[in-house]
PLY file of the C-alpha trace (Angstrom):
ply
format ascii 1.0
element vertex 591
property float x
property float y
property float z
element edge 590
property int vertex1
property int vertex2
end_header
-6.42 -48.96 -30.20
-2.71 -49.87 -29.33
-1.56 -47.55 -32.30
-3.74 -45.32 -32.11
-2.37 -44.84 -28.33
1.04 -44.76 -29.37
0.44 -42.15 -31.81
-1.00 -39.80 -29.60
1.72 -40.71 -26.79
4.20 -40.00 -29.51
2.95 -36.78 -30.31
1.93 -35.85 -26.81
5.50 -36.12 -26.13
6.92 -34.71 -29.58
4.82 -31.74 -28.31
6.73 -31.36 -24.74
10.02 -31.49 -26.55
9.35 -28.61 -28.75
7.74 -26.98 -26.21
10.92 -27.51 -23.71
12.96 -26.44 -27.54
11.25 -23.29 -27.39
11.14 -22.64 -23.78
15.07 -22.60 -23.93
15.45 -20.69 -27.03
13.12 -18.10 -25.70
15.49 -18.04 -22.87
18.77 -17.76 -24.74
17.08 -14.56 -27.11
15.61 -12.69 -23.87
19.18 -13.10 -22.30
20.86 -12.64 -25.91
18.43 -9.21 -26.09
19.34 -8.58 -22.41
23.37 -8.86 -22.82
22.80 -6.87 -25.86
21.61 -3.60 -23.81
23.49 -4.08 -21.06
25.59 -0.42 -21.43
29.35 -0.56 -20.76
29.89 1.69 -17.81
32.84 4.46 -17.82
35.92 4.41 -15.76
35.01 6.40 -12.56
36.61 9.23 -11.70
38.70 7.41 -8.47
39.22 4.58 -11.01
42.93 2.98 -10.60
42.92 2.20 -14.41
42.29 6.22 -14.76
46.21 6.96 -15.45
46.57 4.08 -17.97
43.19 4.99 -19.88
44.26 9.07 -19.90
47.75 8.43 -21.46
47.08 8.42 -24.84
43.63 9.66 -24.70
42.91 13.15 -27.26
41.21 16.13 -25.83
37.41 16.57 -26.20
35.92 18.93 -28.74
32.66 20.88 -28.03
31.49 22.82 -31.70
28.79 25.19 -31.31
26.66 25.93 -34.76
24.01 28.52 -34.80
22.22 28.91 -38.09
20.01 31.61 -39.54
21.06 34.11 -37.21
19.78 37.82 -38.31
22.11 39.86 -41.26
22.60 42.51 -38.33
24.26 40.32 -35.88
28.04 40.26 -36.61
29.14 37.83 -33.63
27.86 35.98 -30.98
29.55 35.62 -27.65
29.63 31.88 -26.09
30.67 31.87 -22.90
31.37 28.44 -20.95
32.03 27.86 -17.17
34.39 24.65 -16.90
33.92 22.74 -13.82
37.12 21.74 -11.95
39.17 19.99 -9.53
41.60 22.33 -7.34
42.32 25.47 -6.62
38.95 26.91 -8.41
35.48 24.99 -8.39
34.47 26.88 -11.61
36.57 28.53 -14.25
34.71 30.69 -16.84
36.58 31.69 -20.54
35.33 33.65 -23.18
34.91 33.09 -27.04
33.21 34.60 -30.02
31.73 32.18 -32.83
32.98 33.56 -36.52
30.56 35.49 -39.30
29.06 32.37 -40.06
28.20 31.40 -36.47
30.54 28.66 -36.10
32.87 27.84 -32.94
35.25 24.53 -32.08
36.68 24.19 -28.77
39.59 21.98 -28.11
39.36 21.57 -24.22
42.35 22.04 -22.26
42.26 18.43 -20.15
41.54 15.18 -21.36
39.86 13.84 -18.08
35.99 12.59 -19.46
32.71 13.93 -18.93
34.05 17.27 -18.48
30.57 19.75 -17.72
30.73 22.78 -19.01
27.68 25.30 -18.50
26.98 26.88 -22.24
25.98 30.72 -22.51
25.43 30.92 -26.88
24.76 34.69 -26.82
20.73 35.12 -25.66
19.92 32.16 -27.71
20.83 29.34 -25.06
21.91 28.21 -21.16
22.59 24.40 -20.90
25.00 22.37 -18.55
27.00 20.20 -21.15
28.93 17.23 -21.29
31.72 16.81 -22.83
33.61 13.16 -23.35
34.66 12.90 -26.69
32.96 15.68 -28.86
29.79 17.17 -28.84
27.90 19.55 -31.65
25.46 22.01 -30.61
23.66 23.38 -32.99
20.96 26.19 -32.84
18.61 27.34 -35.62
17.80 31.00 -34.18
14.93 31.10 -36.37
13.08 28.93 -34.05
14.56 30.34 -30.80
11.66 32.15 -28.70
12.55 35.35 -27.46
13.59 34.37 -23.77
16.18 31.79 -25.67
15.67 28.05 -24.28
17.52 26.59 -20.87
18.83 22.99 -20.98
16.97 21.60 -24.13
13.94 22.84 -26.43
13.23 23.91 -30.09
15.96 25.25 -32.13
18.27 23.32 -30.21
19.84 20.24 -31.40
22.69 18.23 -29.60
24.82 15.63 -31.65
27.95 13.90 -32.67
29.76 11.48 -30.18
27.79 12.86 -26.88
24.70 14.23 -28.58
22.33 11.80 -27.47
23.72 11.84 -23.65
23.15 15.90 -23.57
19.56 15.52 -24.87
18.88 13.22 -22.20
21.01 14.46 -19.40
19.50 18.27 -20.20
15.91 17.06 -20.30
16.25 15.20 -17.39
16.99 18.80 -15.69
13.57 19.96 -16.90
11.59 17.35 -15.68
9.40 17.77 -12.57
12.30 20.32 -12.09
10.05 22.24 -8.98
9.49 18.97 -7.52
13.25 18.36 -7.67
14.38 21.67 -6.48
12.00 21.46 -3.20
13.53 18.43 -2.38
16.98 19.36 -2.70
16.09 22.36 -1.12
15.07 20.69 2.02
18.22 18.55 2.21
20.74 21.34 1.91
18.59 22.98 4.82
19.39 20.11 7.39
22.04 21.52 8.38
20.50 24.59 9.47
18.24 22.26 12.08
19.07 20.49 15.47
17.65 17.34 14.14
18.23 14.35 16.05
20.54 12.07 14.18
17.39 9.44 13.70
15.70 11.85 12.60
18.23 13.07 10.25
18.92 10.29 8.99
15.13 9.42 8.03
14.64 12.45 6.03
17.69 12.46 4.40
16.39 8.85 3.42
12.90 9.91 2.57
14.66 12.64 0.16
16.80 10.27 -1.08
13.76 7.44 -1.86
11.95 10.60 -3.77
14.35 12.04 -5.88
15.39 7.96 -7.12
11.45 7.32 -8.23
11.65 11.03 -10.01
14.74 9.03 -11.79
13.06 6.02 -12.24
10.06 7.65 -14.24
12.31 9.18 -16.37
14.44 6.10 -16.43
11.98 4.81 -18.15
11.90 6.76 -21.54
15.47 6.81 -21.64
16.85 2.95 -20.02
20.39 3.50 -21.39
21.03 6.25 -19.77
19.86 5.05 -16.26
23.81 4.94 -15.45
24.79 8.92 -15.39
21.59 10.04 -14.26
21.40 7.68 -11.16
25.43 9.09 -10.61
24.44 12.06 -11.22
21.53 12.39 -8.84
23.65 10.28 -6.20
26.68 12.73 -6.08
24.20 15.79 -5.88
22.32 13.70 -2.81
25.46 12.86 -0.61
27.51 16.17 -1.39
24.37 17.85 0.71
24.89 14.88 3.40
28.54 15.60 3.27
27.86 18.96 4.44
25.06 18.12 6.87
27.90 15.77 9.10
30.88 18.37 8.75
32.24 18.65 12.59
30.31 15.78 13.11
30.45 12.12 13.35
28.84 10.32 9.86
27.00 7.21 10.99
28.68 4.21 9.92
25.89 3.11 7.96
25.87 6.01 6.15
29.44 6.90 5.82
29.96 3.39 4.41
27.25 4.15 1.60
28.47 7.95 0.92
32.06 5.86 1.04
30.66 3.53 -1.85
29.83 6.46 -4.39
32.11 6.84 -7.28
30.71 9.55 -9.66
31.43 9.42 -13.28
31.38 13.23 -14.15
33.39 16.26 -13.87
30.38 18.15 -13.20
28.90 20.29 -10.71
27.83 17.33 -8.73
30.55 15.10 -8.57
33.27 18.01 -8.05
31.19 19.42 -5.27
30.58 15.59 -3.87
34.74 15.18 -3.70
34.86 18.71 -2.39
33.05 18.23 0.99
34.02 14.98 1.19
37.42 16.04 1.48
35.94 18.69 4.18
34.22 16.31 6.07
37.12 14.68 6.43
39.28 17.35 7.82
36.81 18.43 9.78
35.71 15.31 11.62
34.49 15.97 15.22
36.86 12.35 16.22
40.18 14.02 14.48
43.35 14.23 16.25
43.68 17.67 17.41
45.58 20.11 14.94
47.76 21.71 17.84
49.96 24.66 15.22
53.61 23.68 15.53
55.18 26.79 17.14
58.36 26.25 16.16
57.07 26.93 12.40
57.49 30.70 13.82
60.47 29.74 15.75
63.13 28.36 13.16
62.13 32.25 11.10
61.63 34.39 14.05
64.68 36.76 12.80
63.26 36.89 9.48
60.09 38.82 11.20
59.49 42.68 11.93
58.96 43.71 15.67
55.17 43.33 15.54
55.23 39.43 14.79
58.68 38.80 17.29
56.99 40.17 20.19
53.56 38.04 19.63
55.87 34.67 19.22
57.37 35.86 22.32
54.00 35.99 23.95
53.09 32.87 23.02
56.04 31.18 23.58
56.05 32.58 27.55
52.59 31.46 28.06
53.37 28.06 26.98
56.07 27.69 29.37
54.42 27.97 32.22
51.29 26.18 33.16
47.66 27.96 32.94
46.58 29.01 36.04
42.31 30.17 34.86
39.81 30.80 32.63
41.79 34.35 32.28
44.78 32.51 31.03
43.13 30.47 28.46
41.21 33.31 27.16
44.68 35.74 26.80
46.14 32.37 24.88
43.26 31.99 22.83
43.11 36.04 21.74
46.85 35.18 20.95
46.60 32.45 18.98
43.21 34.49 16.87
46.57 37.36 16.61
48.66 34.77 15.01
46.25 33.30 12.46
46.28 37.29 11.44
49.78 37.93 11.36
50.82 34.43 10.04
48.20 33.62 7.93
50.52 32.20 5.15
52.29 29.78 7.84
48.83 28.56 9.06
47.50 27.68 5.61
51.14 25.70 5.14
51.37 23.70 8.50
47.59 23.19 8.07
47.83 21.54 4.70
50.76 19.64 5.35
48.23 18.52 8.41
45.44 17.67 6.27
47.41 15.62 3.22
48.59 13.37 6.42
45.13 13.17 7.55
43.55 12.48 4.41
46.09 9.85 3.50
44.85 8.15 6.70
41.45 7.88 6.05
41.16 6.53 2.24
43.72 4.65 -0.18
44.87 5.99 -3.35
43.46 7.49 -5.28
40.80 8.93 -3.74
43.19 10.25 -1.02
44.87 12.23 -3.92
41.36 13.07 -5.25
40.70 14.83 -1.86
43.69 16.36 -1.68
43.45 18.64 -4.70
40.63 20.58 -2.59
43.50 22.27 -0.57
44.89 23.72 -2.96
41.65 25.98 -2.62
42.65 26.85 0.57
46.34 27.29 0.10
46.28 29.99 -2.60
47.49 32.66 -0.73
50.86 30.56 0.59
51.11 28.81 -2.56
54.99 28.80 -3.18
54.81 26.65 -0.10
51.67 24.57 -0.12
51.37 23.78 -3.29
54.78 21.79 -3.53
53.13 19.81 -0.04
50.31 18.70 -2.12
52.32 17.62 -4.93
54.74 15.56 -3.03
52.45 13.74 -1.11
50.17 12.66 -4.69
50.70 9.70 -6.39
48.08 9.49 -8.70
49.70 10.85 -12.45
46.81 12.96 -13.67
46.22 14.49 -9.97
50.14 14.95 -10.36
49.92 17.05 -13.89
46.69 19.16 -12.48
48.77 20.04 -9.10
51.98 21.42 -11.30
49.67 22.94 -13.79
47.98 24.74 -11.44
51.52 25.53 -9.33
52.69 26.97 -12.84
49.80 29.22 -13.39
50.05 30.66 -9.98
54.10 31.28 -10.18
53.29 33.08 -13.59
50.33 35.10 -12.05
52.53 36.48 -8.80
54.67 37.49 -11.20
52.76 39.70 -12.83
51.20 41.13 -9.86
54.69 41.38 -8.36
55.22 44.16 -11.45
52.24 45.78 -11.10
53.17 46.88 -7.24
56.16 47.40 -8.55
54.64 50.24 -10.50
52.89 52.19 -7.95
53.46 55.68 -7.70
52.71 57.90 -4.29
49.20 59.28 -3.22
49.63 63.25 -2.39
46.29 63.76 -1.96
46.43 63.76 2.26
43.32 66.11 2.67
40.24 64.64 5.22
42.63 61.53 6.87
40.81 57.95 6.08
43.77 56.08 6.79
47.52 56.20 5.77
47.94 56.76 2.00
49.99 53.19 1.16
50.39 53.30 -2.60
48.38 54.23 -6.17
48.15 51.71 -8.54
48.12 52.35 -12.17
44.29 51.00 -13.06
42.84 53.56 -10.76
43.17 51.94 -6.99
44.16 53.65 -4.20
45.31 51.90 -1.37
44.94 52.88 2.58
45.82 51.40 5.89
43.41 52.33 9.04
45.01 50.97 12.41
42.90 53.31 14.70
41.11 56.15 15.01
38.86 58.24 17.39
35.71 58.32 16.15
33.51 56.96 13.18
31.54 59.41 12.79
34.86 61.40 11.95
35.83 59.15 9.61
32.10 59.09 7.86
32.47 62.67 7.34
36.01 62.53 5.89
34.79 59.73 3.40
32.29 62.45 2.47
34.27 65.20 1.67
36.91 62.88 0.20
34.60 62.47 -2.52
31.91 65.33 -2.56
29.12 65.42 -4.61
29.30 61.48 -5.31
27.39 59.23 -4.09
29.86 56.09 -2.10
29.76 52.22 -2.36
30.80 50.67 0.42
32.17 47.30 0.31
32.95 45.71 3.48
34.64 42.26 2.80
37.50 40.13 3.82
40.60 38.26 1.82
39.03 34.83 2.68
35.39 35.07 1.97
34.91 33.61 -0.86
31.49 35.39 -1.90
33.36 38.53 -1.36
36.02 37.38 -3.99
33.14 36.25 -6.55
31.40 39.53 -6.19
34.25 41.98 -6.97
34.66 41.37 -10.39
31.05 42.34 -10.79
31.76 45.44 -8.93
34.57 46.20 -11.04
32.41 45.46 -14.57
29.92 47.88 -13.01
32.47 50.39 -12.12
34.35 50.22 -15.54
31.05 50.52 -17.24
29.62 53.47 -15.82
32.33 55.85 -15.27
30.09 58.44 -16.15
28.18 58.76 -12.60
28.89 60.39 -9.80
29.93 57.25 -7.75
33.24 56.47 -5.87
33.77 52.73 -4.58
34.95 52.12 -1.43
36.59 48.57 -0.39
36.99 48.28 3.20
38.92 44.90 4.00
38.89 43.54 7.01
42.48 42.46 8.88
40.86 39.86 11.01
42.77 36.57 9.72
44.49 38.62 6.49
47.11 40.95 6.14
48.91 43.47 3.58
51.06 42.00 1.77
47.38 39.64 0.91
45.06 42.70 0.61
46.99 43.98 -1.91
47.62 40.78 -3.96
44.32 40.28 -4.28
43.18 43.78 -5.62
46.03 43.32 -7.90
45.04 39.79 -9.07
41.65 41.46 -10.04
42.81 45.36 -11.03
40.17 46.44 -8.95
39.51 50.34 -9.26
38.47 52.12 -6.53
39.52 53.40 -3.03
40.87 50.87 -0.77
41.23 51.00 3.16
42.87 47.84 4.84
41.25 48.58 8.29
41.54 46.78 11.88
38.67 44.55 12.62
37.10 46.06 15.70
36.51 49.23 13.43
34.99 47.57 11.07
32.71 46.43 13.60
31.83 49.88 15.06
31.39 50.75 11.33
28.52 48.36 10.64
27.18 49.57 13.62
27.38 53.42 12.68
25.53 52.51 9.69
22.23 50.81 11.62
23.89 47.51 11.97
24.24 47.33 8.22
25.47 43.67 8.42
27.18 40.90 10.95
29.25 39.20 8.01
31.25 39.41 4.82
30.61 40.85 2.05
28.03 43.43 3.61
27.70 46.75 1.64
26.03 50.13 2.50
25.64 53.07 0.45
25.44 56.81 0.69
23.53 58.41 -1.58
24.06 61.56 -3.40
22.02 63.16 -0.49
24.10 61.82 2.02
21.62 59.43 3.71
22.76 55.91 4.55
21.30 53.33 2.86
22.61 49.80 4.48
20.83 47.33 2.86
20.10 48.38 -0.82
22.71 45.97 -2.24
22.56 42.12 -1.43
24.98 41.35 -4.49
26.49 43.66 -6.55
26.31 41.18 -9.33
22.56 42.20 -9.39
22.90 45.87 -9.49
22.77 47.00 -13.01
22.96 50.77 -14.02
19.54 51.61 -13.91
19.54 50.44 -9.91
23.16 52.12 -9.47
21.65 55.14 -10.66
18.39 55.03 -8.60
20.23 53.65 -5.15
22.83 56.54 -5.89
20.25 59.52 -6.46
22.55 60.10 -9.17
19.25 59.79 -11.55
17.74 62.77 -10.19
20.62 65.37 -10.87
20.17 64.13 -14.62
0 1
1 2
2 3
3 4
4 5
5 6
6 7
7 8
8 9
9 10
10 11
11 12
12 13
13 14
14 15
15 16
16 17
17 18
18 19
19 20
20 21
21 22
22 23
23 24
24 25
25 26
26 27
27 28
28 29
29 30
30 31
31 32
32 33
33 34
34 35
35 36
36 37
37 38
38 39
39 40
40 41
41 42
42 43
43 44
44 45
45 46
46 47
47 48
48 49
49 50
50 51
51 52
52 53
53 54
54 55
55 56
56 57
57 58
58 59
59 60
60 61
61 62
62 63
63 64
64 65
65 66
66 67
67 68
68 69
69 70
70 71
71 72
72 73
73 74
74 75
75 76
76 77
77 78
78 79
79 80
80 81
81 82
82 83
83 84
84 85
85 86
86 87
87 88
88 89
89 90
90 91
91 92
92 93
93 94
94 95
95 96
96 97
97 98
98 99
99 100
100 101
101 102
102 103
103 104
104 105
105 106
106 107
107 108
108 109
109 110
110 111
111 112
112 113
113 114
114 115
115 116
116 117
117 118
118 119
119 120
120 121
121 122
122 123
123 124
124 125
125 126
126 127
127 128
128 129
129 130
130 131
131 132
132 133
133 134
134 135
135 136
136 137
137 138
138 139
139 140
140 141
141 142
142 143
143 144
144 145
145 146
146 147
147 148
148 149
149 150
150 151
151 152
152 153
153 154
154 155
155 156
156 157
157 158
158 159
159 160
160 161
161 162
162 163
163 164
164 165
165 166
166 167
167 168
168 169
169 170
170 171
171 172
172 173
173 174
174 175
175 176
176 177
177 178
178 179
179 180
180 181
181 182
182 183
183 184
184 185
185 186
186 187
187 188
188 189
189 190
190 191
191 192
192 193
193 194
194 195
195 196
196 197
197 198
198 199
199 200
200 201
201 202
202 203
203 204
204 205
205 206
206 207
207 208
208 209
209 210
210 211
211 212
212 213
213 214
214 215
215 216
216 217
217 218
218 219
219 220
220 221
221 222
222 223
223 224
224 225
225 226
226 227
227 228
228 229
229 230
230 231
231 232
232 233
233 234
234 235
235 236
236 237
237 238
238 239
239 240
240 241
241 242
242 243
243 244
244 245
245 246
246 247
247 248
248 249
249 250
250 251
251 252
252 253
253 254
254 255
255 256
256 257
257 258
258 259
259 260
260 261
261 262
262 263
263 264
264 265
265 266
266 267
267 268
268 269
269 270
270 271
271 272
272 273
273 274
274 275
275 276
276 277
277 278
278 279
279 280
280 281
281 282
282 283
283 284
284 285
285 286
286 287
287 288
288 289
289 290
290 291
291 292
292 293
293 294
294 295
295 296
296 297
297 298
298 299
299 300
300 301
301 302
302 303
303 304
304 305
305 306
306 307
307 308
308 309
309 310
310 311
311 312
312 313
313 314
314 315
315 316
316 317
317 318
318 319
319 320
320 321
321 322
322 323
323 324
324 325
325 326
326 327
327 328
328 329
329 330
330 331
331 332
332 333
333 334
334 335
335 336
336 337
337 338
338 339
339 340
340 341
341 342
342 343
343 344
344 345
345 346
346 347
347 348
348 349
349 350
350 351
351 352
352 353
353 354
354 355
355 356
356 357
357 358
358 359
359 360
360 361
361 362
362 363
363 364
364 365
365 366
366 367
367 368
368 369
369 370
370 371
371 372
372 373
373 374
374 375
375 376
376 377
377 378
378 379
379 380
380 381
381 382
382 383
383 384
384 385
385 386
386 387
387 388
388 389
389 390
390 391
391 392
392 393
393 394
394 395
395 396
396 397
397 398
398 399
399 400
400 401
401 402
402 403
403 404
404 405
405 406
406 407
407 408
408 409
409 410
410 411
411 412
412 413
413 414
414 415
415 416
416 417
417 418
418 419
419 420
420 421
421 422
422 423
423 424
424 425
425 426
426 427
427 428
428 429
429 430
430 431
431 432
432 433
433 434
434 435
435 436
436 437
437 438
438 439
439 440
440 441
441 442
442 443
443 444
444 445
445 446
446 447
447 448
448 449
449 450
450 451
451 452
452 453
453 454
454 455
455 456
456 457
457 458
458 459
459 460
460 461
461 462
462 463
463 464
464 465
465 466
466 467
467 468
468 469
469 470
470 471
471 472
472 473
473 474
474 475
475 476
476 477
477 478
478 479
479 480
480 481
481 482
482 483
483 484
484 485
485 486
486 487
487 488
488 489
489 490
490 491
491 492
492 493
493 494
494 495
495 496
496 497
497 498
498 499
499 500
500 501
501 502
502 503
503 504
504 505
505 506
506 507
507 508
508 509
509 510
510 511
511 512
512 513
513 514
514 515
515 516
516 517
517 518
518 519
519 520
520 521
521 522
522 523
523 524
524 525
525 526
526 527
527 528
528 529
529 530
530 531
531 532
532 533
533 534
534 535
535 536
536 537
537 538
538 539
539 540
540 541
541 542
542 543
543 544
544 545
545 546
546 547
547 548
548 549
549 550
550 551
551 552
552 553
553 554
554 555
555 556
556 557
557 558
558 559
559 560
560 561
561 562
562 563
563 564
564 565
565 566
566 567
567 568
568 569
569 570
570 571
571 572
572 573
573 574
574 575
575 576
576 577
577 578
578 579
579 580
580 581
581 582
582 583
583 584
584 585
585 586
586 587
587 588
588 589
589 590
């Protein structure tokens, strides 16, 4: 019975060892398996180790492939939309892929993640990533007739960041209305008086709903849990961003929005740096950005009469103390003059302002992150800002995209510089609808309207100007930027149906603009057309002549071929094709 007890002791504890054995080396696989999926994350975009990891690093490649395309198409146009950092958000180039439907890319930058949203002919629309080198390929056998968005049959993404795009572009496509509503709702928060409780809780319960949209998909996809969470969080807190501009940001929350770091050049993260750098600017608890006068002061011979005698103004108001309401309102009206006449000076004491500000608020290299966004803003003053913004960044790669972009806009002026160069006279003078300025040599001629007695006159001179045409008439201003992305539309439609009756009119607006910016801009674009730079207030009464066709910028009426107004006809002119230019015209009935 003794033996027989220490046997089964023996084994009874035999068995707890092995047991305890196994227990641990279950442990050490599950965390072996564990450390074996745990997914190296990326440098971030702010990343301090960014410089070192760029300096060696190869551009991307992005290789498009479309197979069994028909005999009767001869090319295919691919047209990508690069996502950037300064002066422009988006920047769209054109290629063609050869005979045998093949294309490589070398991208221009070697920052990662670069997003780049894909147009392959009719065949396919996707928002692409780009790190090291990615291969679309499309069979257009299998290609529906609509062509597929983001992912679908016929479309096959591979090499180094294939498996990333098939994820990232199916994650776009699922419960995609679900998604939209909600983001929908938080870029509309703004538009309320919410309370900032209640602001705050349904920017949370947003928040909550889009992460458990992630978190099902998460689950198909685990690796990938890093770029779609960043993704998701820089599209979430770029709308927040917005929400507290001229605001205060709770602490809470700015300390959170503060925490992000996103990974990708994309849509997302750009626009998340973007307002964050205008959230910062425009912070309700800022230091007041009183203009230095003596900006104006230290040029004021350099001026014509117009600009000395407003300094003047200003400078004898400020010299004595304001006595009323009266007062202040006079200085104000002269200070909304100055921004008009001295645009270019504004833009450059305002971003020397901001880089100061900026640099106050967040360490490098965020602060140099935020600071390519005024570059944006100090396009038209360039010469001047630009070298402000390059002096005050420290961070290399921020450094090369500031001089880069410095060098393309010294190149650009001077090209435009030639081209008004090379204007000739207008002698047409018949029915007066401003001062004839100048005619440029792609078809532009260019007006200045100071005043005038009557619009109803100057309706009826437009008219005759150009009878028997129907007129497009594009009221806009030099710093609105839907204005600026809609002309090029205007101009494609313009160019491509020459054939109609139509004449284009471009009034611009001289509130906050002047000339010398007018025409730099319709130069930068070769705009065609007629072109009146006209004084605010009758731009005002103009709207109002044509039944209060719009309050803001761009607005556009036309006047058909009958001569009745028709104000709101156009929202976008990058909608109007030729078969609604020639109905909206009435050019379709005298055909």
């Amino acid at each position: 019975m003794n033996d027989g007890y220490k046997q089964s002791n023996y084994i009874m504890q035999k068995n707890h060892i092995m047991k305890q054995v196994f227990f641990l080396l279950l442990v050490f696989y599950c965390t072996e398996s564990k450390a074996q999926k745990v997914v190296k994350l990326p440098y971030a975009i702010e990343d301090a180790r960014m410089d070192t990891y760029l300096r060696n690093r190869p551009p991307a490649t992005l290789t498009i492939k479309i197979n069994n395309a028909p005999d009767s198409i001869k090319e295919i146009n691919v047209e990508c939309t690069f996502v950037s950092f300064g002066a422009n958000f988006q920047q769209k180039k054109y290629y063609t892929a050869n005979k045998n439907g093949f294309l490589k890319i070398i991208l221009g930058q070697n920052l990662p993640y670069q997003q780049i949203w894909l147009k392959v002919g009719d065949y396919l629309y996707a928002g692409v990533y780009v790190n090291t080198g990615l291969v679309v390929t499309i069979d257009a056998r299998k290609i529906q007739k609509d062509g597929v968005m983001f992912a679908g049959k016929g479309v096959e993404y591979s090499g180094a960041d294939g498996t990333l795009n098939r994820v990232m572009n199916e994650r776009v496509l699922f419960k995609r209305q679900e998604c939209s509503q909600l983001l929908n709702a938080l870029m509309s928060l703004p538009a309320h008086q919410f309370s900032e409780a209640v602001s705050l809780y349904k920017t949370d319960s947003i928040e909550k709903c889009l992460n458990q949209i992630d978190d099902e998909f998460i689950s198909q996809f685990p690796g990938y849990a890093w770029a779609i969470r960043n993704e998701t969080a820089s599209d979430i807190y770029q709308w927040i961003n917005v929400h507290y501009m001229g605001k205060i940001m709770p602490a809470a929350l700015f300390a959170r929005v503060n925490q992000h770091k996103p990974f990708f050049r994309s849509n997302a993260g750009v626009q998340f740096y973007r307002t964050l750098s205008m959230y910062a600017i425009s912070k309700k608890n800022n230091p007041s950005k009183d203009f230095d006068e003596t900006i104006l002061n230290k040029r004021y011979e350099t001026y014509d009469t117009e600009r000395k005698a407003l300094i003047d103004s200003i400078n004898d108001y400020l010299a004595k103390p304001v006595k009323g309401t009266n007062d202040s309102l006079f200085l104000m009206h002269l200070y909304k003059k100055r921004r008009n006449l001295f645009p270019e000076e504004t833009e450059v004491f305002y971003t020397a302002y901001d880089c100061k500000l900026i640099d106050s608020i967040y360490d490098e290299p965020k602060s140099d992150i935020l600071k390519l966004f005024l570059l944006e803003r100090g396009k038209n003053s360039f010469e001047q800002s630009y070298p402000l913004v390059l002096n005050d960044t420290k961070t290399l790669w921020c450094r090369r995209l500031v001089s880069k972009e410095l060098e393309e806009a010294t190149a650009k002026q001077k090209n435009i510089n030639a081209l008004l160069a090379s204007s000739s006279a207008i002698n047409d003078t018949a029915y007066f609808i401003g001062s004839p300025l100048k005619k440029l040599p792609f078809g532009a001629s260019l007006y200045q309207l100071d005043s005038i007695k009557n619009t109803d006159t100057f309706i009826k001179n437009l008219q005759l100007k150009f009878r028997n045409k129907a007129l497009i008439i594009d009221f806009w201003a030099t710093w609105c930027a839907p204005c600026l992305s809609d002309l090029p539309y205007s101009k494609k439609l313009h160019e491509a149906n020459k054939d109609l009756p139509v004449e284009y009119v471009y009034i611009c607006t001289n509130s906050a603009s002047n000339v010398r910016l007018w025409e730099k801009t319709i130069a930068d674009i070769r705009l065609p057309g007629t072109h009146i730079f006209m004084d605010e207030k009758i731009v005002e009464a103009l709207k109002s002549s044509f039944n209060n066709a719009g309050s803001g910028f761009p607005t556009y009426v036309v006047i058909d071929m009958h001569g009745n107004f028709r104000p709101k006809v156009i929202e976008r002119m990058q909608f109007v094709n030729r078969d609604n230019l020639k109905q909206i015209s009435g050019s379709d009935e005298n055909q």
